[in-house]
C-alpha positions in Angstrom: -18.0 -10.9 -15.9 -14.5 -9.2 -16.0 -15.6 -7.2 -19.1 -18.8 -6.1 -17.6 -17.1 -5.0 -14.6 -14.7 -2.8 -16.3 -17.2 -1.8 -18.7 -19.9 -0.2 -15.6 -16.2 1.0 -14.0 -15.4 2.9 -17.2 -18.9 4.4 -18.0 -19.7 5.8 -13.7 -15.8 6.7 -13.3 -17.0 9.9 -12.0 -19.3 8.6 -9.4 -16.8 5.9 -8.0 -14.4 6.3 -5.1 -11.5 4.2 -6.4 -9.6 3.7 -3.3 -13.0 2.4 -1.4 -13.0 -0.3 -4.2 -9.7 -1.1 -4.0 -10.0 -1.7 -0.8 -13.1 -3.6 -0.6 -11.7 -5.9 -3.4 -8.5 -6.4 -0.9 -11.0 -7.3 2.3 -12.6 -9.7 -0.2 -9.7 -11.1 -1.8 -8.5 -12.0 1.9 -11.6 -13.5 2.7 -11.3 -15.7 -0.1 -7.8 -16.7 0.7 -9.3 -17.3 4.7 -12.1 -19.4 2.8 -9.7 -21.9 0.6 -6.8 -21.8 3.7 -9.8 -23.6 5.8 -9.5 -26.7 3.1 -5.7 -26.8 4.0 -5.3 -26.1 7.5 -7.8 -27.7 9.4 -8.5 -25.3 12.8 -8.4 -27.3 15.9 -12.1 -25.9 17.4 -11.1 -27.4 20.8 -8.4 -25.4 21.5 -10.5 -22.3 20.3 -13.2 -23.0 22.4 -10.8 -23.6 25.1 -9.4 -20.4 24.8 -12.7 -18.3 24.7 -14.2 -19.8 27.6 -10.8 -18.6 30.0 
């Protein structure tokens, strides 16, 4: 997958905005992190809920 990616980067380099995909593969990167974090720190939904309902 990594070789196909740089492969389609390489051959439309002049049709791609290179700081719009690095930031799109930041925001996703942190999503990711947010994603496997949930495994490790459970939230407490209570005090959430709690705190949008005030």
């Amino acid at each position: 997958m990594i070789q196909l990616l740089d492969d389609l980067v390489i051959r439309h380099q002049d049709q791609l905005d290179m700081d719009l995909l690095l930031q799109q593969f930041m925001y996703s990167s942190a999503e990711e992190l947010r994603f496997w974090q949930m495994t490790l720190l459970p939230e407490k939904w209570d005090s959430y809920s709690t705190a949008q309902s005030k």
